[in-house]
PDB file of N, H, CA, C and O in Angstrom:
ATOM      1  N   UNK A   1      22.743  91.324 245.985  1.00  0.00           N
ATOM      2  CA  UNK A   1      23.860  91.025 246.872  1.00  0.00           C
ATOM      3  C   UNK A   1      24.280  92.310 247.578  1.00  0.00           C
ATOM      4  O   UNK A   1      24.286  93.412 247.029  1.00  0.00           O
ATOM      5  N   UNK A   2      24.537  92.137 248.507  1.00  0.00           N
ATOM      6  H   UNK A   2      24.531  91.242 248.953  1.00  0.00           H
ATOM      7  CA  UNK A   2      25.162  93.047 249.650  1.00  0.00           C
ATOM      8  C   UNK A   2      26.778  92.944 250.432  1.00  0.00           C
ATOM      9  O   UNK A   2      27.342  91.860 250.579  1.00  0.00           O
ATOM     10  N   UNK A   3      27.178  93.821 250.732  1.00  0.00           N
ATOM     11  H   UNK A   3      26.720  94.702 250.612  1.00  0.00           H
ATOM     12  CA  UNK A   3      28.644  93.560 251.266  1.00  0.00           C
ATOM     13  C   UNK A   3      27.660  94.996 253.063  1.00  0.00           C
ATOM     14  O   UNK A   3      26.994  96.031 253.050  1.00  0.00           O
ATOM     15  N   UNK A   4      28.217  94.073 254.165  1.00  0.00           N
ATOM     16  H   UNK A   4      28.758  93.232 254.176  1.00  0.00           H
ATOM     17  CA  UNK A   4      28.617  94.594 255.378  1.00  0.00           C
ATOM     18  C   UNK A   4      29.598  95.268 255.785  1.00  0.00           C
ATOM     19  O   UNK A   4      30.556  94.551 256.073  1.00  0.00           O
ATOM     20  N   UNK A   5      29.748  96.257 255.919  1.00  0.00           N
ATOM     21  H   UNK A   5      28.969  96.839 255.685  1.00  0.00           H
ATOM     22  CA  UNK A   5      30.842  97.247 256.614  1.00  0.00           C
ATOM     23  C   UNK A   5      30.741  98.140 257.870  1.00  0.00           C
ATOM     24  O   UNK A   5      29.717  98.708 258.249  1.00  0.00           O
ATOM     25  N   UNK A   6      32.194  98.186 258.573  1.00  0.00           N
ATOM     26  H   UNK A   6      33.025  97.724 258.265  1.00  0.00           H
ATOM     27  CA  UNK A   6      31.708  98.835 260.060  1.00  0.00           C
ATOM     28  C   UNK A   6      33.238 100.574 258.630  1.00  0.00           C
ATOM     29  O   UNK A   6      34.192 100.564 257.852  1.00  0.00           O
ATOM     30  N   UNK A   7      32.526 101.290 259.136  1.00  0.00           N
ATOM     31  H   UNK A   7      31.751 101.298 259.768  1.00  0.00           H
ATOM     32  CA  UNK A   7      33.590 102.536 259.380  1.00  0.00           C
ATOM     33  C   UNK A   7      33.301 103.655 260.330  1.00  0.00           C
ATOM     34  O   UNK A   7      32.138 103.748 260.723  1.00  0.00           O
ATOM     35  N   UNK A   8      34.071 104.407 260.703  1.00  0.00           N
ATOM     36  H   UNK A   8      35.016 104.332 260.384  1.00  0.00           H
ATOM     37  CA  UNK A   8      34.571 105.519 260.967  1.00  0.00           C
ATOM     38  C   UNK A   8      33.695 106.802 260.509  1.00  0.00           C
ATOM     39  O   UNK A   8      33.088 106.788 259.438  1.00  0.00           O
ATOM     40  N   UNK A   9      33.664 108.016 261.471  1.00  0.00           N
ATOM     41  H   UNK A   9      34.156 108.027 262.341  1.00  0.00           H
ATOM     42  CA  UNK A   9      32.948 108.712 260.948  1.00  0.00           C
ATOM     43  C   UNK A   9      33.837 110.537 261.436  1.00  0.00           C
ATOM     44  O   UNK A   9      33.561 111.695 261.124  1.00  0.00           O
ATOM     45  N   UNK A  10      34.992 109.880 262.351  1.00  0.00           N
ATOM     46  H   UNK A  10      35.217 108.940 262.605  1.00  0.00           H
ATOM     47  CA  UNK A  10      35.281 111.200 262.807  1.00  0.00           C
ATOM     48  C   UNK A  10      36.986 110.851 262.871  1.00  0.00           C
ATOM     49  O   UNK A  10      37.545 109.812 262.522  1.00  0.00           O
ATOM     50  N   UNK A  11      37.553 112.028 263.411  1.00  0.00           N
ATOM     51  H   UNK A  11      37.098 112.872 263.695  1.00  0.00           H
ATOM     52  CA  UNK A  11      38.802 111.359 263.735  1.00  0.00           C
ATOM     53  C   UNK A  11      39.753 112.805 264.392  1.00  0.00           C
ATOM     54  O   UNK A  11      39.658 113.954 263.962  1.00  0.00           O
ATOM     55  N   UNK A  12      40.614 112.353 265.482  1.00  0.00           N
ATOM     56  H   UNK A  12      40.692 111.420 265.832  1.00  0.00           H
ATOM     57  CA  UNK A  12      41.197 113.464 265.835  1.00  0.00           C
ATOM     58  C   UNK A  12      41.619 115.263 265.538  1.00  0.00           C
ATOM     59  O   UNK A  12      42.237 115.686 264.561  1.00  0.00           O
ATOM     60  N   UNK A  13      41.173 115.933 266.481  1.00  0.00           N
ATOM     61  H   UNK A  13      40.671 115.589 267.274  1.00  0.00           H
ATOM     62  CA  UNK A  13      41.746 116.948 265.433  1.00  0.00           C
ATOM     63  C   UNK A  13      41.154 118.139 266.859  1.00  0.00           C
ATOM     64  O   UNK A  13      40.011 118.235 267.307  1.00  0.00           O
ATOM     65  N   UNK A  14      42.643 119.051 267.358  1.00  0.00           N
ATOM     66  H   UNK A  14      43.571 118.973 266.994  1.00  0.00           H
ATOM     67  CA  UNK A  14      42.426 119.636 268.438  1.00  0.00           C
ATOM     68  C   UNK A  14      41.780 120.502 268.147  1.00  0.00           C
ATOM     69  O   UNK A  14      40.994 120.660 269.081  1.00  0.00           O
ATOM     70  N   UNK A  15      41.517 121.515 267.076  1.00  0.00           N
ATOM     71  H   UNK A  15      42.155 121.387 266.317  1.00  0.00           H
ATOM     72  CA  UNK A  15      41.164 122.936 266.502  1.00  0.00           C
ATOM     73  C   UNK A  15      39.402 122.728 266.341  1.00  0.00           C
ATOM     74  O   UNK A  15      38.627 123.598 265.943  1.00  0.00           O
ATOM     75  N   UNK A  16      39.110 121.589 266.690  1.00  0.00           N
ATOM     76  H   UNK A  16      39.739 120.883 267.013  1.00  0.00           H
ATOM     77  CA  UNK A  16      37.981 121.323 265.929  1.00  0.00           C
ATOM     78  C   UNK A  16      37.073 120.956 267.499  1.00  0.00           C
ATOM     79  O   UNK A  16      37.510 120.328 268.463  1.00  0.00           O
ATOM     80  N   UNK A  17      35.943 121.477 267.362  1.00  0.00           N
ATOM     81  H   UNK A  17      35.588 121.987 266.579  1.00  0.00           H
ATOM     82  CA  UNK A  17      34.861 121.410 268.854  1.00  0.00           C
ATOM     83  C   UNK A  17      34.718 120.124 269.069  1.00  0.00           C
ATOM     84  O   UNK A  17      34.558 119.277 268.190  1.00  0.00           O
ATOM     85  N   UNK A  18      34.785 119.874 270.616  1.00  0.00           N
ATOM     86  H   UNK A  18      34.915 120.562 271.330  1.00  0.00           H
ATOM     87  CA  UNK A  18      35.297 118.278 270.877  1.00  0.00           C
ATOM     88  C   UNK A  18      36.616 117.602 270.796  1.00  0.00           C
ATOM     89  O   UNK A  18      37.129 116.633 271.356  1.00  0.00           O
ATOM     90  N   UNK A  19      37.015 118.542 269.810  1.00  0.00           N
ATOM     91  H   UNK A  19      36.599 119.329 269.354  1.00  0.00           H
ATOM     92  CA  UNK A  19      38.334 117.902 269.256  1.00  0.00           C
ATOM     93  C   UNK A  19      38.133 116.595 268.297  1.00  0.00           C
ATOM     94  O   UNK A  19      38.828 115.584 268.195  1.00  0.00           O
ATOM     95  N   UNK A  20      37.062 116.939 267.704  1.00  0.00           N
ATOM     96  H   UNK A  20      36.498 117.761 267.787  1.00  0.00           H
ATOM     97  CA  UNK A  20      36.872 115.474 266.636  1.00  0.00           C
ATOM     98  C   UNK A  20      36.083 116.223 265.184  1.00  0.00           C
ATOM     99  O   UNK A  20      35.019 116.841 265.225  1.00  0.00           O
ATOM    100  N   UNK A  21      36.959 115.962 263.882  1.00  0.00           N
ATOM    101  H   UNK A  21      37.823 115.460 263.849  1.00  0.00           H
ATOM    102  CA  UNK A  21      36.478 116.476 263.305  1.00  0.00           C
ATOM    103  C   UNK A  21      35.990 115.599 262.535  1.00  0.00           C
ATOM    104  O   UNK A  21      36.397 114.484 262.861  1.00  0.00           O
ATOM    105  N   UNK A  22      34.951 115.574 261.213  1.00  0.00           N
ATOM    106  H   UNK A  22      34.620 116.480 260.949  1.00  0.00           H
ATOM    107  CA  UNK A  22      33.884 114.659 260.593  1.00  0.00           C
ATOM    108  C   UNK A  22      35.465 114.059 259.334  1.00  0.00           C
ATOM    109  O   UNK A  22      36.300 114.645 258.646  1.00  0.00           O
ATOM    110  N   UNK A  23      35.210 112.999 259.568  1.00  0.00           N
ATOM    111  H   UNK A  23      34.531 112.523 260.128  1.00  0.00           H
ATOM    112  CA  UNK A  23      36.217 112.391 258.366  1.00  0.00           C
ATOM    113  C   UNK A  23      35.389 110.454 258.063  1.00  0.00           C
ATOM    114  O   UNK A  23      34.683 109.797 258.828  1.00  0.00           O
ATOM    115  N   UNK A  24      35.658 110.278 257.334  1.00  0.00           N
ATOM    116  H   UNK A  24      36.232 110.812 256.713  1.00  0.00           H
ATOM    117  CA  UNK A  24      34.960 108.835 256.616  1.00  0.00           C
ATOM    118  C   UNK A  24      36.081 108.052 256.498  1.00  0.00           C
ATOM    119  O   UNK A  24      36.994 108.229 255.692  1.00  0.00           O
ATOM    120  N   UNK A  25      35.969 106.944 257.544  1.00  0.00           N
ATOM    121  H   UNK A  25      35.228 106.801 258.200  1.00  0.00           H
ATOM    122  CA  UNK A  25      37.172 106.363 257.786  1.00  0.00           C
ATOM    123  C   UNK A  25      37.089 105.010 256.565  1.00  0.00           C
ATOM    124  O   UNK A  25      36.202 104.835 255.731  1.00  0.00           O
ATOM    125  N   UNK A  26      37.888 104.470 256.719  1.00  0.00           N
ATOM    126  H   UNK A  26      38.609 104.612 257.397  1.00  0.00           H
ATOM    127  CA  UNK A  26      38.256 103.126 255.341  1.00  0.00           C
ATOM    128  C   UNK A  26      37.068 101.917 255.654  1.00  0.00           C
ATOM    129  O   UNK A  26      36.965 101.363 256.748  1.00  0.00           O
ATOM    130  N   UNK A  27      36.325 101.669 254.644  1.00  0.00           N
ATOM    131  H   UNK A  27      36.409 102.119 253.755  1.00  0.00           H
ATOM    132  CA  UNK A  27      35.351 100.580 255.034  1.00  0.00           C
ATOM    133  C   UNK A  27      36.277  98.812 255.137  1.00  0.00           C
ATOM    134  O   UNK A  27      37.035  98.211 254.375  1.00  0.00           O
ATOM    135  N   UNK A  28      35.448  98.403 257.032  1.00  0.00           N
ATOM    136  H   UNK A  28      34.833  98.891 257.651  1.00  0.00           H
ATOM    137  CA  UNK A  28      36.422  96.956 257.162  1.00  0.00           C
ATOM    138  C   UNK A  28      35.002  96.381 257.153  1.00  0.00           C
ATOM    139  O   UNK A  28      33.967  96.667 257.755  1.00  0.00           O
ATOM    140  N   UNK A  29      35.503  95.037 255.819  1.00  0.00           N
ATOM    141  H   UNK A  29      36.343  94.805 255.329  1.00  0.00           H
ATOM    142  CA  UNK A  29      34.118  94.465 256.028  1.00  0.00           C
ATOM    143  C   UNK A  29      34.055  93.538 256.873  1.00  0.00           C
ATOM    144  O   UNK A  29      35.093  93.148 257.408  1.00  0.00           O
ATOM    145  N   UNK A  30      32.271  92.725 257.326  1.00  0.00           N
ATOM    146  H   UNK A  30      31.428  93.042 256.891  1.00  0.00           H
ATOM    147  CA  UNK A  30      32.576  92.020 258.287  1.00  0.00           C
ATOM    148  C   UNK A  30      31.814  91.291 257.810  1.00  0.00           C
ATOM    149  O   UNK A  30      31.544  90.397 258.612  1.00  0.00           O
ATOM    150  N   UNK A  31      31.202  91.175 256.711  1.00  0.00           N
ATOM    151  H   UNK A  31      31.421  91.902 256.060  1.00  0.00           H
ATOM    152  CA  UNK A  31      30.206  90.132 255.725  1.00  0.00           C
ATOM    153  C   UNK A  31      29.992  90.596 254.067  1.00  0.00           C
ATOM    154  O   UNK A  31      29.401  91.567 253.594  1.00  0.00           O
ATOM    155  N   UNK A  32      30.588  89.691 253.536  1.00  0.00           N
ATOM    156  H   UNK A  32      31.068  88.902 253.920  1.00  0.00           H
ATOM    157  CA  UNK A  32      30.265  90.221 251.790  1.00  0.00           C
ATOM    158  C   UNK A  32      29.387  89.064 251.023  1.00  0.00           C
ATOM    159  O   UNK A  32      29.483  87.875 251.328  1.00  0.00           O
ATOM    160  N   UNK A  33      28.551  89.538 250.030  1.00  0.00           N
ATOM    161  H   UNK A  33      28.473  90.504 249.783  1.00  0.00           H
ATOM    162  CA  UNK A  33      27.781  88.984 249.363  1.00  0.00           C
ATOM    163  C   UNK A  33      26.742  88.529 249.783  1.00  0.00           C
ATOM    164  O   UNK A  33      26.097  87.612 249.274  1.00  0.00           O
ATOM    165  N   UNK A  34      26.494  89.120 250.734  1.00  0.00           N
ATOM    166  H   UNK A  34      27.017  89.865 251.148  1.00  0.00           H
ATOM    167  CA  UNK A  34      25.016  88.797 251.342  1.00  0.00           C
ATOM    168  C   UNK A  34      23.632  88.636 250.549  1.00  0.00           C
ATOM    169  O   UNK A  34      23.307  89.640 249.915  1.00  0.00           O
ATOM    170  N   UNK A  35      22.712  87.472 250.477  1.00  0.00           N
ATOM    171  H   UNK A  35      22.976  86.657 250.992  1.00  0.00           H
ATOM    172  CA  UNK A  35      21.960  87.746 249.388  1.00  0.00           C
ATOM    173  C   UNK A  35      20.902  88.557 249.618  1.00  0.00           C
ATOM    174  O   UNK A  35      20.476  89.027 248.563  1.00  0.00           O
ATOM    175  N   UNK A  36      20.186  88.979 250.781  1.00  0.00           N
ATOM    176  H   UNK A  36      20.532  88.597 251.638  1.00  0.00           H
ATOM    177  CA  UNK A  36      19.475  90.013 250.494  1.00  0.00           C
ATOM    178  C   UNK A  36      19.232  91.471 251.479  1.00  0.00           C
ATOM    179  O   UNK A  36      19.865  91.467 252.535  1.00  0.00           O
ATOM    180  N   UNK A  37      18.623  92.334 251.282  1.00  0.00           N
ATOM    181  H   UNK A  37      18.109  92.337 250.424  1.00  0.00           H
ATOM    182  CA  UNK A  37      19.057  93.335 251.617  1.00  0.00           C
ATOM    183  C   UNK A  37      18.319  93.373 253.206  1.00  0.00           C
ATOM    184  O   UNK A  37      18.544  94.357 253.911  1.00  0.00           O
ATOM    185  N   UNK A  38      17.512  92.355 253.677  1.00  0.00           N
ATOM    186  H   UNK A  38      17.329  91.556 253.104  1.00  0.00           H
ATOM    187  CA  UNK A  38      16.850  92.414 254.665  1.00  0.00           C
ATOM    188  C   UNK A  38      18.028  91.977 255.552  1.00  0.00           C
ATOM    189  O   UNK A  38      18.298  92.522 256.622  1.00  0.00           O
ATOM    190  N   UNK A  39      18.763  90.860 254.973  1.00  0.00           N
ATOM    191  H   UNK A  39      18.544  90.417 254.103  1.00  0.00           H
ATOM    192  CA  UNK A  39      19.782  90.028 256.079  1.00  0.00           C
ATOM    193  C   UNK A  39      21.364  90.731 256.334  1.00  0.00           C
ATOM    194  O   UNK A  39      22.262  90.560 257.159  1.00  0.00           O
ATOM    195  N   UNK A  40      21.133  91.691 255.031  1.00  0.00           N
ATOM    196  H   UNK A  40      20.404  91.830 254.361  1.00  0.00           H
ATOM    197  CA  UNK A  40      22.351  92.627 255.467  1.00  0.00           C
ATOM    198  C   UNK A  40      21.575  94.000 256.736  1.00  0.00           C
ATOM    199  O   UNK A  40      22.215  94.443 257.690  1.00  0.00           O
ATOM    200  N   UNK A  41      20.276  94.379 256.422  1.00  0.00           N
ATOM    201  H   UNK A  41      19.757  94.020 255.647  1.00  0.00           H
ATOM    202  CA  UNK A  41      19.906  95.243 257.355  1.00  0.00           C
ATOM    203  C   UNK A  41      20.202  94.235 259.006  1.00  0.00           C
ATOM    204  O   UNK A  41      20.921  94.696 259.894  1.00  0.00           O
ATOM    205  N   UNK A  42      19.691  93.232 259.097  1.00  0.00           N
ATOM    206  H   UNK A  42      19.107  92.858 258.376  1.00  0.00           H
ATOM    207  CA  UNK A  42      19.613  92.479 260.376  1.00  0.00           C
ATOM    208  C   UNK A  42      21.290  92.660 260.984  1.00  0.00           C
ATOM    209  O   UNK A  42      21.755  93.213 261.981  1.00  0.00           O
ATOM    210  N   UNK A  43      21.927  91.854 259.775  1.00  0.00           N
ATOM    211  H   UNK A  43      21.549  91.405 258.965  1.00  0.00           H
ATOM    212  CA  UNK A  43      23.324  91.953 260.480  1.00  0.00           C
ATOM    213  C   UNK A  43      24.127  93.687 260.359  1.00  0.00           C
ATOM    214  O   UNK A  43      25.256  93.913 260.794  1.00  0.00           O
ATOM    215  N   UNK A  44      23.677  94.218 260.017  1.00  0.00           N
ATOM    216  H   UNK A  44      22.760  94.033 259.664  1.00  0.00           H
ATOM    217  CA  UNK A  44      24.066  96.039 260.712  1.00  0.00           C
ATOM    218  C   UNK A  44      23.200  95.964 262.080  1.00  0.00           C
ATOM    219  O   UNK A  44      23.895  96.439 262.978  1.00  0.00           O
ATOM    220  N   UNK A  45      21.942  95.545 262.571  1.00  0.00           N
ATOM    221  H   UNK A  45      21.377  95.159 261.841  1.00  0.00           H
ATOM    222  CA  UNK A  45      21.644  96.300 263.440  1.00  0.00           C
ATOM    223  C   UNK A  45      22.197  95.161 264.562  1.00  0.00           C
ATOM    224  O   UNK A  45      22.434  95.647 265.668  1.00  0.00           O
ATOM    225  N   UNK A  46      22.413  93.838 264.432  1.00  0.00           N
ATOM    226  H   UNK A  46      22.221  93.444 263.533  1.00  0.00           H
ATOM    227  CA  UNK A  46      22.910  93.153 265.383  1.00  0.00           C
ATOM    228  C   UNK A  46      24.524  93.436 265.592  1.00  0.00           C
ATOM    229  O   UNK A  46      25.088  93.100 266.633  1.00  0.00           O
ATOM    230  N   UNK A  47      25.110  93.992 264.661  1.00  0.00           N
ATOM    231  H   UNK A  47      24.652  94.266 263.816  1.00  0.00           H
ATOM    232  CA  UNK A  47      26.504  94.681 265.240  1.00  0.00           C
ATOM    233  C   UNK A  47      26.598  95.554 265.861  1.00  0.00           C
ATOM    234  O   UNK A  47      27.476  95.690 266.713  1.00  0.00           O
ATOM    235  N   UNK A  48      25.238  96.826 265.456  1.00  0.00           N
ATOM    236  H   UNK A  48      24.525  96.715 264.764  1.00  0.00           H
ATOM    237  CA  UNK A  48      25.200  98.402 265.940  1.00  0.00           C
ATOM    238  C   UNK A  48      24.900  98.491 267.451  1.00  0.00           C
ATOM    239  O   UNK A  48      25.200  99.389 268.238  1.00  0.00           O
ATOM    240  N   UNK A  49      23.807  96.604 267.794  1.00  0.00           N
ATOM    241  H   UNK A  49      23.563  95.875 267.155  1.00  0.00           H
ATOM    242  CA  UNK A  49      23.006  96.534 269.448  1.00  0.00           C
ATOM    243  C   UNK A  49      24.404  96.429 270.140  1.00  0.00           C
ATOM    244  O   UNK A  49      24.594  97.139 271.128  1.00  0.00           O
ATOM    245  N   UNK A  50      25.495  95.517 269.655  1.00  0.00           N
ATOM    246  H   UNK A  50      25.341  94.941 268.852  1.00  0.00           H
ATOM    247  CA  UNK A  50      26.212  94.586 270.769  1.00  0.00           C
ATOM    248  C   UNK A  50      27.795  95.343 270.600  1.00  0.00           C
ATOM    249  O   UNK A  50      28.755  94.995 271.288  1.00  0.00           O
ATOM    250  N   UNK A  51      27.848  96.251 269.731  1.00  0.00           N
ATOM    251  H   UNK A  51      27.069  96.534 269.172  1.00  0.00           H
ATOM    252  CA  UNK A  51      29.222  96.721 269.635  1.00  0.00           C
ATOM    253  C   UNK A  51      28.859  98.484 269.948  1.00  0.00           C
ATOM    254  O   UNK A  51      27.925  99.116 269.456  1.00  0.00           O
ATOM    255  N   UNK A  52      30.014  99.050 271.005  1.00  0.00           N
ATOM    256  H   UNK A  52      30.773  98.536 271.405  1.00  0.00           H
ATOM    257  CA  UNK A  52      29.722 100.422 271.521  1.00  0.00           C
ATOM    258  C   UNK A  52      30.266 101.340 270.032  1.00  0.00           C
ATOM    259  O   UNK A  52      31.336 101.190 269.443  1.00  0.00           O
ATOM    260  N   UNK A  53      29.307 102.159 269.740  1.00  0.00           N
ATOM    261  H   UNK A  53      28.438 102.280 270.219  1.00  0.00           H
ATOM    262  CA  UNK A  53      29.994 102.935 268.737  1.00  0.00           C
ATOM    263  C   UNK A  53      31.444 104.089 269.271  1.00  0.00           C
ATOM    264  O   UNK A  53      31.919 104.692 268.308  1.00  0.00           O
ATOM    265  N   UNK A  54      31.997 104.347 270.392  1.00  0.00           N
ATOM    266  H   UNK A  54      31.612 103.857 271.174  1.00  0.00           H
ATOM    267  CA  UNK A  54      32.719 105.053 270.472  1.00  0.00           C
ATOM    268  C   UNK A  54      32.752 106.521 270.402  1.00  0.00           C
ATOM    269  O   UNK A  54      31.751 107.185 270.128  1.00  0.00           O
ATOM    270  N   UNK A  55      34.116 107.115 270.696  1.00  0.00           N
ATOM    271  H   UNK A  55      34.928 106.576 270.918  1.00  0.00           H
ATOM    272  CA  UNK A  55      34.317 108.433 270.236  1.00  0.00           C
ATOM    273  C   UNK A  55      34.132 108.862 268.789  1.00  0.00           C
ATOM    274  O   UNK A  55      33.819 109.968 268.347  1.00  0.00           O
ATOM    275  N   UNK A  56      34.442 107.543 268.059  1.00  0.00           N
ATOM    276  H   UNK A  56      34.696 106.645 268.418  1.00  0.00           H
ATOM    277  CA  UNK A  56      34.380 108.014 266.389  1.00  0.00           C
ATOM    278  C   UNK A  56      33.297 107.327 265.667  1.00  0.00           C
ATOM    279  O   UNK A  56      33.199 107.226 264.444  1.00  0.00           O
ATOM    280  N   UNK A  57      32.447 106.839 266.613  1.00  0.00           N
ATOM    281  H   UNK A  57      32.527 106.921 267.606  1.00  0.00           H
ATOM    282  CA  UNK A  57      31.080 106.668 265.737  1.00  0.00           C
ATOM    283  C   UNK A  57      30.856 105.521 264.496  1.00  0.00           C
ATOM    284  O   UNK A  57      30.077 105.508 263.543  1.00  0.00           O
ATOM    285  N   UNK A  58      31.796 104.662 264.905  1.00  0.00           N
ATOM    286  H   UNK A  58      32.429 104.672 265.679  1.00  0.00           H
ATOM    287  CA  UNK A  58      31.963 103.284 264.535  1.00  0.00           C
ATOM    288  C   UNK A  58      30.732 102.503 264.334  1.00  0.00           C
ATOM    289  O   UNK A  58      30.121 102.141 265.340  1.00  0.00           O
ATOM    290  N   UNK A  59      30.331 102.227 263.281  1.00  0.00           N
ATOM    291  H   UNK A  59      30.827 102.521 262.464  1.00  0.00           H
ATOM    292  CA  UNK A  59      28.411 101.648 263.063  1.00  0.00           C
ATOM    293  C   UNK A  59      28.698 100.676 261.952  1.00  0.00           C
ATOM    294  O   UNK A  59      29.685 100.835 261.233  1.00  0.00           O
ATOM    295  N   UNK A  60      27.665  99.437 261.755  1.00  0.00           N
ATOM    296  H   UNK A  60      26.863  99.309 262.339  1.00  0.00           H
ATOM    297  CA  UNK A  60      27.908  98.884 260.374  1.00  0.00           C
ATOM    298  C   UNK A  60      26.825  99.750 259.562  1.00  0.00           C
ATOM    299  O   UNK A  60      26.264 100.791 259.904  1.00  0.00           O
ATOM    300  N   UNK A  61      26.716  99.070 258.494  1.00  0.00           N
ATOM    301  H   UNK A  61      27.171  98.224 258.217  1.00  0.00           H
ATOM    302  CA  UNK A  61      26.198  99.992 256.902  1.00  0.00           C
ATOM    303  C   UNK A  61      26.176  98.543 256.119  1.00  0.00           C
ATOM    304  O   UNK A  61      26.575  97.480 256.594  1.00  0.00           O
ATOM    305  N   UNK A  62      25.674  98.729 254.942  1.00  0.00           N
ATOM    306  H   UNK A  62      25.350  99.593 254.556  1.00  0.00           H
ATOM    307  CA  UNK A  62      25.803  97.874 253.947  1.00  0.00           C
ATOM    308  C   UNK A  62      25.468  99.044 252.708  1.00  0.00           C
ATOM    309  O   UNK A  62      24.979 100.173 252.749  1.00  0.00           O
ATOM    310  N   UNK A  63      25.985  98.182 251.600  1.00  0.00           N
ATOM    311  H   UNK A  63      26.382  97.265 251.566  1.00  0.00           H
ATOM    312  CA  UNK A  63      25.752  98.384 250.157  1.00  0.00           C
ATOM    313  C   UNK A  63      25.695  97.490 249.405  1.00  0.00           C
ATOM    314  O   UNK A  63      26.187  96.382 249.621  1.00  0.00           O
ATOM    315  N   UNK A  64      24.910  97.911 248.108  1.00  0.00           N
ATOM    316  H   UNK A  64      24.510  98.810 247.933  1.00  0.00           H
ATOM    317  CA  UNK A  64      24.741  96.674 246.933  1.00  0.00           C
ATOM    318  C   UNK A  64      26.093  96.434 246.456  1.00  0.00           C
ATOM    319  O   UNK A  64      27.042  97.186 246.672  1.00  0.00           O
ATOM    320  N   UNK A  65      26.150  94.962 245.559  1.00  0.00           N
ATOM    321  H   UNK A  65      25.379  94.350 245.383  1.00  0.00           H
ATOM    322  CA  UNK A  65      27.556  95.489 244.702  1.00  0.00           C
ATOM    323  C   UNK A  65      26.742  94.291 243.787  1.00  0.00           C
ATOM    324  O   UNK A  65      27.187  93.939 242.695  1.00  0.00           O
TER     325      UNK A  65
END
């Protein structure tokens, strides 16, 4: 089983080049218990094609649980 998550990878900060410094934002899921690890890979990369990752680098991921 698998759980889907989009997070965060950066987040404001003037002192810092770009002004974005590396921080790991709170995981929001967008699919849990997925049964296998192929259909959690599919649904990360069909979120990663159709959703812009942004200034902060917003991507899905999965993990076992």
């Amino acid at each position: 089983m698998y759980n889907v998550f989009t997070r965060t990878w950066w987040r404001n900060n003037p002192e810092w080049p770009n002004g974005l410094e590396p921080c790991i934002g709170p995981k929001t899921y967008i699919a849990k218990k997925v049964a296998t690890e192929e259909q959690a890979q599919q649904l990360c990369r069909d979120y990663n094609e159709h959703n812009e990752a942004g200034r902060y680098s917003r991507k899905a991921e999965y993990e076992g649980v």
